[in-house]
C-alpha angles and dihedrals in degrees: 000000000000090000091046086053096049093045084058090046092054095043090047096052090051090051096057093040086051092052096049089054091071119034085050111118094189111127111217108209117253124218121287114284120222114270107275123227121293107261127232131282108281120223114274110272127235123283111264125217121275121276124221117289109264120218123297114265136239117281126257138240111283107261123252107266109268120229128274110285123216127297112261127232117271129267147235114287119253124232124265111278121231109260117283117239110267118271137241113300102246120237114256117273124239120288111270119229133261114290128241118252111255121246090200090156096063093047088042092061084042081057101047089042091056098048086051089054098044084046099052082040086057094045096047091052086045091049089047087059107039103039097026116027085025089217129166134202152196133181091281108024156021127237113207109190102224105215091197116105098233120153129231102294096025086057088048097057101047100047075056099056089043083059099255142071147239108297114255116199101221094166136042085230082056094037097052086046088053099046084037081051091051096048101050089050081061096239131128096214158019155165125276127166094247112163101232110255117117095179088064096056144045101215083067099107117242088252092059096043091057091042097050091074086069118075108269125222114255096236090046089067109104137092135254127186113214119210087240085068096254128119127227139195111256133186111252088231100059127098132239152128110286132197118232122199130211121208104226118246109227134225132217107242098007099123091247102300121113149180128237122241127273095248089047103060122100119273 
């Protein structure tokens, strides 16, 4: 009986061991296998954040010397500094030769020859103006008496296209020249480019002044010069001689005196 038990006993604890056996899920670890192949390059990772500054190194060779940059603007001008202490007085130059003997006579007679020729030079371009061209100046301008029967406008124009203008007596010193200039033409009048105000000048006649404080007629509104020196009311249609005037051209050096443009002188 004791035998029977103990043979159930043992069958029943292989049993139980076999059982075990194969319903079991534990892996038991084979041997090493050999080093597989290396893998392919990954992506590049994120940036990570920066780390904490390391020591300053050490510092490098000195740089070859760069090339001259441009030249800056100029600047603002310094004041004037005080006078410097006089110098060193310089040692005496070398003793000059003997000088040559003047012959001041002979440069004497270049020079007078030169002022008579300057002087008949001056009175040949006076007489041109005066007996040909029949000019007349003063500091500043030339009067040209104009012997065509224009009126106003007409004048006016052509004093314009000779590249000048109507005279206009500005002055009592321009104003005598003009009427002197008219009456040695032998003519009574003529026509000046006068504004029309007779209570803002003298040369205006007593009639006129008295007549300027009436209304005027509007083609009654221009100007004549009388050879007396007097101005007069005149109508705008009517036809007369008539002064131009030519402002100088001045040259540099020239002491003052000049010479009026090409386009201005009288045809």
């Amino acid at each position: 009986m004791s035998r029977l038990l103990l043979l159930c006993v043992f069958l029943a604890s292989f049993s139980y061991i076999s059982s075990t056996e194969v319903c079991t899920n534990t892996l038991i670890p084979g041997a090493k296998g050999d080093q597989g192949e290396t893998g392919e390059e990954g992506d590049q990772g994120k940036i990570g954040k920066n780390g904490p500054a390391g020591h300053s190194g050490t510092p490098g060779e000195q740089g070859i010397k760069g090339e001259i940059g441009q030249t800056g603007k100029i600047g603002i001008t310094g004041e004037k500094g005080d006078k410097g202490n006089k110098g060193m007085e310089g040692p005496h130059g070398l003793k000059g030769g003997p000088g040559t003997a003047c012959d001041c006579g002979r440069y004497r007679r270049v020079v007078g020859q030169l002022d008579l020729s300057v002087g008949k030079l001056r009175n040949a371009i006076s007489f041109m103006k005066n007996v040909v061209l029949g000019l007349r100046e003063t500091e500043e301008m030339y009067y040209f008496l104009v012997r065509e029967a224009k009126t106003f406008r007409e004048a006016s124009v052509n004093c314009k296209v000779r590249g000048g203008s109507l005279a206009m007596p500005k002055t009592s010193t321009s104003n005598h020249l003009m009427a002197d200039y008219v009456n040695q033409a032998g003519l009574t009048r003529v026509y000046v480019g006068v504004i029309q105000d007779p209570n803002r000048n003298t040369a205006w006649s007593q009639e006129e002044k008295l007549s300027s404080r009436q209304s005027l007629n509007i083609s009654s509104s221009c100007v004549e010069l009388l050879s007396t020196g007097t101005w007069s009311h005149v109508e705008c249609d009517s036809t007369m001689y008539f002064l131009c005037e030519f402002l100088k051209i001045r040259r540099r050096g020239a002491g003052g005196r000049g010479v009026p443009a090409a386009a201005s002188l009288p045809k």
